[in-house]
C-alpha positions in Angstrom: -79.6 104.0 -139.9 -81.1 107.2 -141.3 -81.8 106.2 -144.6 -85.5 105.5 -144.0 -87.3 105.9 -147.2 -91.0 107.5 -146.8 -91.7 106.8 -150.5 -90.9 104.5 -153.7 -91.7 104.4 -157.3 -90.8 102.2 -160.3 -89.9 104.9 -163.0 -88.4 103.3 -166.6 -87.1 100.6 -164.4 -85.6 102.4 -162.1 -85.9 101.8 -158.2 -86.9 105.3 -156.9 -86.5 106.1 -153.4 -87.2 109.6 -151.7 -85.3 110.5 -148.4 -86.2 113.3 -146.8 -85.5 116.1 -149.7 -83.5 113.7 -151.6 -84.4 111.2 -154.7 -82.4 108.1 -154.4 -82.4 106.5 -157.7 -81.0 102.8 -158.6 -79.6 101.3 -162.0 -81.7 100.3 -164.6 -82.8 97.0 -163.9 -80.5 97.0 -160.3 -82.5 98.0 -157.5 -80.0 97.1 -155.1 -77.4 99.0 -156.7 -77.2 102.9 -156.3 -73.9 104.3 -157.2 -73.0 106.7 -160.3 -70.7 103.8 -161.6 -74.4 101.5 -161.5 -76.0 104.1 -163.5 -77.5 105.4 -159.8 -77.9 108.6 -158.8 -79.1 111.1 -156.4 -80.5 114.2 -156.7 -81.4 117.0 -154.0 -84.9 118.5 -154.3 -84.4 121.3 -151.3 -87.7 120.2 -149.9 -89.1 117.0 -148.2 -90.6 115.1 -150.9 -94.0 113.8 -149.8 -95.3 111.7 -152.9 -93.7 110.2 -156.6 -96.2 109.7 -159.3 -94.6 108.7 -162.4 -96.8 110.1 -165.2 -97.1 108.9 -169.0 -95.3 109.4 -171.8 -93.0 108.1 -174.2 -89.9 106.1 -173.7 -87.8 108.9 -174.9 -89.7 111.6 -172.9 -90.5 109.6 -169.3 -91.4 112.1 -166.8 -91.9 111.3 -162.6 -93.6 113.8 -161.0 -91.9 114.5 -157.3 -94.0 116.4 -155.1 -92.8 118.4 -151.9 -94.7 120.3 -149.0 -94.5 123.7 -150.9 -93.5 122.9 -154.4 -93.9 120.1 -157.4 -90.8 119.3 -159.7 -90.8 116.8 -162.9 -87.7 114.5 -163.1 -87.5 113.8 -166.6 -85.1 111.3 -168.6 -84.5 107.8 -168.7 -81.0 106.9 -167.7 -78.3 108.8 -166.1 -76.7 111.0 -168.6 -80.7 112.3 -169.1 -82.2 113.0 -166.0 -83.4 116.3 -165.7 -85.2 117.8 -162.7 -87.2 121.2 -163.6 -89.2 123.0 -160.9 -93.2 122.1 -162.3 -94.8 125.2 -159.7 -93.9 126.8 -156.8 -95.9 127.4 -153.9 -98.1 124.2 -154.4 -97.2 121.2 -153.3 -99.3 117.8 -151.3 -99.4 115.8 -148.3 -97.4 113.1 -147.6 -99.4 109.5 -149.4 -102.3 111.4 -150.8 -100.4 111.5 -154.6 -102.9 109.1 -156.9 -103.0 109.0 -160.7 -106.7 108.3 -162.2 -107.2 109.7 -165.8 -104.5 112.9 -163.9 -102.3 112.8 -160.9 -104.3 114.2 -158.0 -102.7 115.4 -154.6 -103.5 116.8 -151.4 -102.5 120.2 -151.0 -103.0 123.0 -148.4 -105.6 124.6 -149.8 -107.7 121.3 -151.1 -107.2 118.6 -153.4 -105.4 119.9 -156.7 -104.7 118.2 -160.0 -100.9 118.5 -162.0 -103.4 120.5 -164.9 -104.5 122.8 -162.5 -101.6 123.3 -160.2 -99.6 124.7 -163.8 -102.7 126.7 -165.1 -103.8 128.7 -161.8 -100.4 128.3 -159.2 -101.0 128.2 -156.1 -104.4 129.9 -155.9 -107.8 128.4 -154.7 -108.9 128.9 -158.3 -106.5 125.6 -158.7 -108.2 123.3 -156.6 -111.3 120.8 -157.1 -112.5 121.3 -153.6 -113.8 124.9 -153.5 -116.9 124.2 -152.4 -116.4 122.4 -149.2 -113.4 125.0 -148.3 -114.9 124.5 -144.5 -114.4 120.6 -144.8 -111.1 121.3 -146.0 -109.6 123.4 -143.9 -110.3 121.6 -141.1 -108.6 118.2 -142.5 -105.8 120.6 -144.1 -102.9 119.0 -141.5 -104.1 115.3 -140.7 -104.2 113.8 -144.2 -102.8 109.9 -143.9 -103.4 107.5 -146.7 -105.2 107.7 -150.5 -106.9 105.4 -152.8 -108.1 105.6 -155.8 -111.3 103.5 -157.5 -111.0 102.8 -161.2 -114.7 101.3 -161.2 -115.8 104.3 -159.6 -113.9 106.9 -161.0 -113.0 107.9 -157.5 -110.0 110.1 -155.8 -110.4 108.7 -151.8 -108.4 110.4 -149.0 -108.4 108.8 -145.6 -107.9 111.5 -142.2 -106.2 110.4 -138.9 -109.5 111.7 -137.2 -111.3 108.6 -138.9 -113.3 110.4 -141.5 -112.8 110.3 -145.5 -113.2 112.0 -148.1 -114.7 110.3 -151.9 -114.4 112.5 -154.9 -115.8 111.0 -157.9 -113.8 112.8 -160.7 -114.8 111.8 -164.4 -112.4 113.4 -167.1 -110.6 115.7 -165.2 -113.7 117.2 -163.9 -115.3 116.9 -160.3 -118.5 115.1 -160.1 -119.5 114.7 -156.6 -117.6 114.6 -153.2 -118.7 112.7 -150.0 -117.8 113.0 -146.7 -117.5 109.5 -144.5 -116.7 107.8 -141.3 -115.0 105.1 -140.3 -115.1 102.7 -137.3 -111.3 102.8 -137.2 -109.0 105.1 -138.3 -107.5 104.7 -141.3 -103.4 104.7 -141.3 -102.5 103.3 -144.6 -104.1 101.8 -147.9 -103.0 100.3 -151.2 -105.6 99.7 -154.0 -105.1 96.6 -156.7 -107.1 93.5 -158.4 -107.5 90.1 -157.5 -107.1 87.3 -159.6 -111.1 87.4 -160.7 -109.9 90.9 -162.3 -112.2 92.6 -159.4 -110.6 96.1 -158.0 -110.0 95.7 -154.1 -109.0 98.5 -152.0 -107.2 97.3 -148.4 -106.7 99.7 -145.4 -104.9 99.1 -142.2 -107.0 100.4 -139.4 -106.5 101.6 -135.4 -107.6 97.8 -134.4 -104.5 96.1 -135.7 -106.1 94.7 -139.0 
């Protein structure tokens, strides 16, 4: 009754569950299977994990990045006999569903919104975040982060806030371009971003009103 997963990612065809401070892993290829004899696993971060981005690579060097309230780990490896989890920085860590990957992985932290490159080159100083210029802005959304999105189109990094305001950060090759503050009629509680069949992006959001 208590396994309740709050987030899920596909990672070298792997079914990736986190639990509270815990990665739940399945077989390769057996999502419904989860033991060591399947090739599962289940390894203890020490912290609740908040978001899983699994980031590019090889097949040989596969890496999922596994972000906490107050630190960021890299799982790496492919099967069971190579999974390797390595602490990525301490102190600096995201919100739960604000994780995205446009061309980096971006997340909402504490002090602002912070990318993987930044978080390893400055730690968990302001100097590592993309939103030091609207610290005020910030700090006052710092605790009721909900939902992301991202817009490929757009080049965009979109959080949504349980007071019903956004946030839309155009970001073109790692660097910031423009952010924008907005509003909406209902609050936003969760969204998912994909394409149609037409190849158009679409971004849905479930709202206070039910729909």
């Amino acid at each position: 009754a208590t396994d309740a997963p709050k987030h899920v990612a596909i990672n070298k065809n792997h079914l990736t569950f986190a639990i509270r401070s815990s990665l739940i892993i399945s077989g390769p290829g057996t999502p419904f299977r989860f033991t060591a004899t399947d090739s599962g696993a289940e390894i203890a971060v020490g912290d609740t994990i908040t978001n899983l981005l699994p980031q590019p690579g090889e097949q040989t060097t596969a890496a999922l990045a596994v972000f906490a309230q107050n630190t960021t780990f890299m799982l790496y490896g492919v099967a069971l006999s190579t999974w390797n989890l390595t602490t990525y920085n301490t102190g600096t860590g995201g919100a739960h569903y604000t994780g995205q990957n446009l061309s980096r992985s971006y997340v909402f932290d504490d002090l602002g919104v912070i990318s993987l490159a930044t978080a390893q080159a400055y730690g968990n100083f302001e100097q590592a975040t993309l939103t030091a210029g609207i610290k005020t802005f910030i700090n006052s959304k710092r605790t009721i982060a909900v939902a992301s999105s991202i817009r490929r189109d757009k080049s965009q990094y979109r959080l949504f806030f349980s007071d019903g305001t956004g946030l839309y950060m155009t970001i073109v090759n790692g660097k910031l371009i423009g952010s924008m503050p907005v509003t909406f009629a209902n609050t936003v509680f969760c969204a998912w971003e994909g394409t149609l069949a037409s190849g158009a992006e679409v971004t849905y959001f479930g709202g206070a009103d039910g729909y």
